[in-house]
N, C-alpha and C positions, 0 to 999 in steps of 0.2 A: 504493500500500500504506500504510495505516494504521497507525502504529508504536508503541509506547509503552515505557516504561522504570518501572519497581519497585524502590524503593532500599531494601534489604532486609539491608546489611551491617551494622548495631547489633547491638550484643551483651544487648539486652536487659536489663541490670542490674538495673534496676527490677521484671523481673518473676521474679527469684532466688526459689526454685531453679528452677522451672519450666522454665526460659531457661539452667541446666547443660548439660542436653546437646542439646538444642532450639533452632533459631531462631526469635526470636518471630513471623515469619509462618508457620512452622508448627506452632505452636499449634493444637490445637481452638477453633473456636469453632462454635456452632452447627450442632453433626456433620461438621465439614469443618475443616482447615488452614485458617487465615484467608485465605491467599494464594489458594488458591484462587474464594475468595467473590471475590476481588479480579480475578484473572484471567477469571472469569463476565462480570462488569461490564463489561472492557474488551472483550471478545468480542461481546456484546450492543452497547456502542459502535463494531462494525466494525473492531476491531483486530485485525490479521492476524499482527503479529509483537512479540513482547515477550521487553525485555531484562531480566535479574534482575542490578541491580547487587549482587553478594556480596562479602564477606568472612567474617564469624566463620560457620564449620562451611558452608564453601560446598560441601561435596561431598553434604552434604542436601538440598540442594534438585534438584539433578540425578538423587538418589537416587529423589524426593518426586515426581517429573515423568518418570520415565523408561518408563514403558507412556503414558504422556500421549496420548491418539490422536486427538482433539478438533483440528480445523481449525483450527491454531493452532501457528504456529512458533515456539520458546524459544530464546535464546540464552543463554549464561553470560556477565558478564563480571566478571571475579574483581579484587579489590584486594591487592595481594601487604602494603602499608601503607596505612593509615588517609589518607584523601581529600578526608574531609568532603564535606558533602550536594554542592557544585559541582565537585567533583573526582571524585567517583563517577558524577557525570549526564556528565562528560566521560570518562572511562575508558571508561563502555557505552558514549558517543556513536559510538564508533569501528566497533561492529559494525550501527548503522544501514545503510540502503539508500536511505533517500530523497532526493528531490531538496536542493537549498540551501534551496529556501524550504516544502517540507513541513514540517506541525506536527507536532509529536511529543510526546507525552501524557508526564507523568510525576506517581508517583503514591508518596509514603511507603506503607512498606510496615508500616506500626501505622495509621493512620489509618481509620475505620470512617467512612463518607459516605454521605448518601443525595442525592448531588450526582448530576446527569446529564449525563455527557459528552458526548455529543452535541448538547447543547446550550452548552456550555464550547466546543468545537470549531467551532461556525458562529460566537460570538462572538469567537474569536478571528477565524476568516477577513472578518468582516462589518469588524470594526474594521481589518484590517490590522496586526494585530498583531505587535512582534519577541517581546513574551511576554505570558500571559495568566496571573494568577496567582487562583486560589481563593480569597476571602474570606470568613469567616462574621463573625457578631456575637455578640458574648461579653458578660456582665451584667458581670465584673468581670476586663477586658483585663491588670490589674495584673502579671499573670504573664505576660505575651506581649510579644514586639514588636508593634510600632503599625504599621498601614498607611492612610494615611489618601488619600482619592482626592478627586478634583476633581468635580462636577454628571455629568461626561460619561465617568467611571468610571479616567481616565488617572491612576497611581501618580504622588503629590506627593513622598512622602519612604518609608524607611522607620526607624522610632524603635526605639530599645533600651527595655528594659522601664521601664517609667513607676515616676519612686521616691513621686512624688506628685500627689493626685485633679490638679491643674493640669496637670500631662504628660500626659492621658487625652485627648488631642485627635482621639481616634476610640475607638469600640468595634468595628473593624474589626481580623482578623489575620489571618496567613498561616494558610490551610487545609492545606496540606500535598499540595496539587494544581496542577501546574501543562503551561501548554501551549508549547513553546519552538518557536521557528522554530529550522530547522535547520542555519542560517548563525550563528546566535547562539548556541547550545549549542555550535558546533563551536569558538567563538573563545573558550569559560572556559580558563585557560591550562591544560595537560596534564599529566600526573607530578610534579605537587603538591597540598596541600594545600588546597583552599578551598571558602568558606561562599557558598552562592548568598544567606542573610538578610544575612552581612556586607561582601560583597565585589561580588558580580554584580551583582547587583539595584539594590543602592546605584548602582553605577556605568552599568548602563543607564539610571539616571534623569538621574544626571548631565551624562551624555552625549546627552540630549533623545531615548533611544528612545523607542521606542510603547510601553509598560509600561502595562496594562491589569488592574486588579482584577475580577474577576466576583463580585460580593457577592450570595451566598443566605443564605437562613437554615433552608436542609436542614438533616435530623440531621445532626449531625458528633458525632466523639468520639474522643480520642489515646488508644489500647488499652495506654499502657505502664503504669501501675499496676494491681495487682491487683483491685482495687475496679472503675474504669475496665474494666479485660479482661472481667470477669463481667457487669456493665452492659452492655457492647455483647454479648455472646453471648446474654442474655437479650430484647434489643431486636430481636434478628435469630430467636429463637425466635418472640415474640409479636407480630410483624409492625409495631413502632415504627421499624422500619429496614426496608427489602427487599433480598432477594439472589435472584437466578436457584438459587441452592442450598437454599431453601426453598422447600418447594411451598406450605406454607400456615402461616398463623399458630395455634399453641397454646401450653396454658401449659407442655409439657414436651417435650422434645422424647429419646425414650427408644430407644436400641436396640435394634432385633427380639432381640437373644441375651443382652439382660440378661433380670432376674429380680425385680419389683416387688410386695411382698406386701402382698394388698389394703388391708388398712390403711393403708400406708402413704399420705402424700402427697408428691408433686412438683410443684409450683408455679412462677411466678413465669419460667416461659421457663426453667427450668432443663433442664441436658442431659447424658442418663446414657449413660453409654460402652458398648461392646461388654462382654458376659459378666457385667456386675457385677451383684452382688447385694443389695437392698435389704429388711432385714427387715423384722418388724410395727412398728408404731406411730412410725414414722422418718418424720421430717420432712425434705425439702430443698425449699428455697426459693430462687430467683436464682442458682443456683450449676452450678457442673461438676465432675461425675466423671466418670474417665476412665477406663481401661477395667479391667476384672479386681478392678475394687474391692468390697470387701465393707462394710456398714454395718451393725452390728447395732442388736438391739430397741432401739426408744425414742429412738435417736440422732437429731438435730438439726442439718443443716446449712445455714447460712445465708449466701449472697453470700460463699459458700466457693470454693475451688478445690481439688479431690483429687486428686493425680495416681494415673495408671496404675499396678494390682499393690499399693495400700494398704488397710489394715482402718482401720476406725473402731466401738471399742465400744459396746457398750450403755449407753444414757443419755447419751454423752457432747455434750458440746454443744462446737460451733465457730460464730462468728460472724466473718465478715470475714477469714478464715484462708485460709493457704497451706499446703498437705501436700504434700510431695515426692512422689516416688515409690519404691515397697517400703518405705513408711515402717508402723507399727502403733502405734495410740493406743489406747492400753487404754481399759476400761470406767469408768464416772463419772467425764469427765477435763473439765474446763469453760477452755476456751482464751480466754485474753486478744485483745481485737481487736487485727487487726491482726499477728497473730504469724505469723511463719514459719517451717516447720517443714522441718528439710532433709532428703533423698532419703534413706533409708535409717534413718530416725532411728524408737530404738524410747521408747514412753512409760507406762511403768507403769498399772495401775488406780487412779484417784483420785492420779495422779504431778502433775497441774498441776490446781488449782481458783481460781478467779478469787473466789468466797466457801467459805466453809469449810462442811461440814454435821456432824452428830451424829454419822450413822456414822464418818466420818473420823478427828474425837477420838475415840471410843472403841477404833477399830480401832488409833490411834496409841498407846494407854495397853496 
């Protein structure tokens, strides 16, 4: 049996408010909870049973998986306290089935990859691997740790974040995929704390394991900022990424029971939720709304995210923006990038402009 583990306990901060009362794997992305796109993947690589390491709002995901009837067993296994990444891959390790030396898949549960596990998986068994870890290549490593490998792929070191160009001794980093033998995930030490970047990893080099890099240069992409989440949901709409939960690449990927008036445009891999309704001459471009949202004339949204149950008025422009959800943004409102708007929040007609216009002075005298 083929096993694998989804570490999926973050609380998302980064992607506020969105991430309120959501886990950021179940997020939308590209008509689906991200997780599941994830779950597709591993099914397609022959995995038969997958553990969900949870914590924050772990009764969601059971909720999110519970009609689940796809050939495919789920377990929970919950962190009652914070574990960090090597202490949460041992907390699930416990509801495993395979043997000592079966490999056993583990995959962050924000990470978007167009990596192929079954091909990760013969390399780990071809090498003999105790671990096999995900690499890509990054133009500017400067915000990562460093993984730098030897001609025949074996982990040298692993480096904390480089403070300058001389510390860049690879453009190699951890993908956030890895394939563990199951005598060596069973020995991270249990009901504590710890970093498989600071602690494991380090220490099976130390200790002269078989630590093995797999370096692609697949799409990869870490989903926790906002900008980030809409990028990948647009890349998985316009087939720059592939999922088993896309049948086909276009520019918009829209729901039979919304409501698109022909003027409008939807562009750019963007993805419009159940019921919601998009007026005339309204622009979305790279972005998502989620369901029950209404946009009226003229509105503009760009590399946005709408939550579920929000208006957006006429004319108003949003770029690069977050909107909670039941939130309503009056008419000619022009949002600053980058702004977050929280769940519930209401915002006047012409309440925020990023330049000022005629009517607005006049309307204010």
């Amino acid at each position: 049996m083929q096993e694998a583990i989804i570490l999926v306990g973050g609380k998302g901060t980064r992607l506020r408010p969105l991430t309120n009362h959501t886990p950021k794997p179940l997020l939308n992305v590209a008509g689906s909870s991200f997780i599941r796109h994830q779950i597709a993947k591993l099914m397609d690589a022959g995995v038969e049973h997958v553990v969900f390491a949870t914590s924050y709002l772990a009764s969601l995901f059971e909720e999110e998986f519970k009609d689940f009837s796809q050939d495919l067993e789920i377990s929970y296994a919950v962190e009652s306290v914070p574990l960090g990444t090597g202490g949460a891959i041992r907390n699930a390790g416990r509801m495993l089935r395979g043997s000592t030396d079966a490999p056993v898949l583990i995959l962050n549960g924000d990470i978007l990859s167009g990596l192929d596990l079954r091909d990760v998986l013969e390399q780990h068994a071809a090498r003999e691997a105790d671990v096999t870890l995900h690499l890509t290549r990054v133009a500017d490593p400067r915000a990562f740790g460093l993984v730098p490998t030897d001609d025949a792929g074996r982990v040298l070191s692993f480096l904390e974040k480089p403070k300058s160009p001389e510390e860049c001794v690879t453009d190699q980093i951890n993908a956030g995929c890895y394939v563990f033998r199951r005598s060596v995930l069973d020995a991270i030490p249990a009901d504590r704390e710890v970093s498989v970047e600071q602690e494991t990893f380090p220490e099976l080099v130390a200790q002269g394991r078989r630590v093995f890099g797999h370096t692609t240069q697949d799409y990869w992409r870490d989903l926790g900022t906002p900008l980030a989440f809409v990028h990948g949901s647009a890349d998985l709409v316009t087939g720059k990424v592939t999922s088993p939960l896309v049948e086909r690449s276009t520019e918009a990927l829209i729901h039979p029971t919304a409501t698109v008036d022909p003027t409008a445009r939807i562009t750019g891999g963007s993805t419009i939720g159940p019921h919601t309704v998009i007026g005339p001459r309204v622009v979305v471009d790279r972005s998502i709304l989620g369901g029950s949202v209404t946009v009226a004339e003229g509105a503009r949204i760009h590399e946005s995210v709408v939550d579920h149950d929000s208006s957006i008025g006429g004319e108003t422009f949003l770029r690069e923006a977050v909107v909670g959800c039941h939130a309503q943004i009056g008419a000619e409102n022009e949002l600053p990038a980058q702004l977050r708007l929280s769940c519930g929040i209401r915002i006047p007609a012409q309440g925020v402009r990023v330049s000022g216009t005629a009517a607005a002075c006049l309307t204010a005298h």
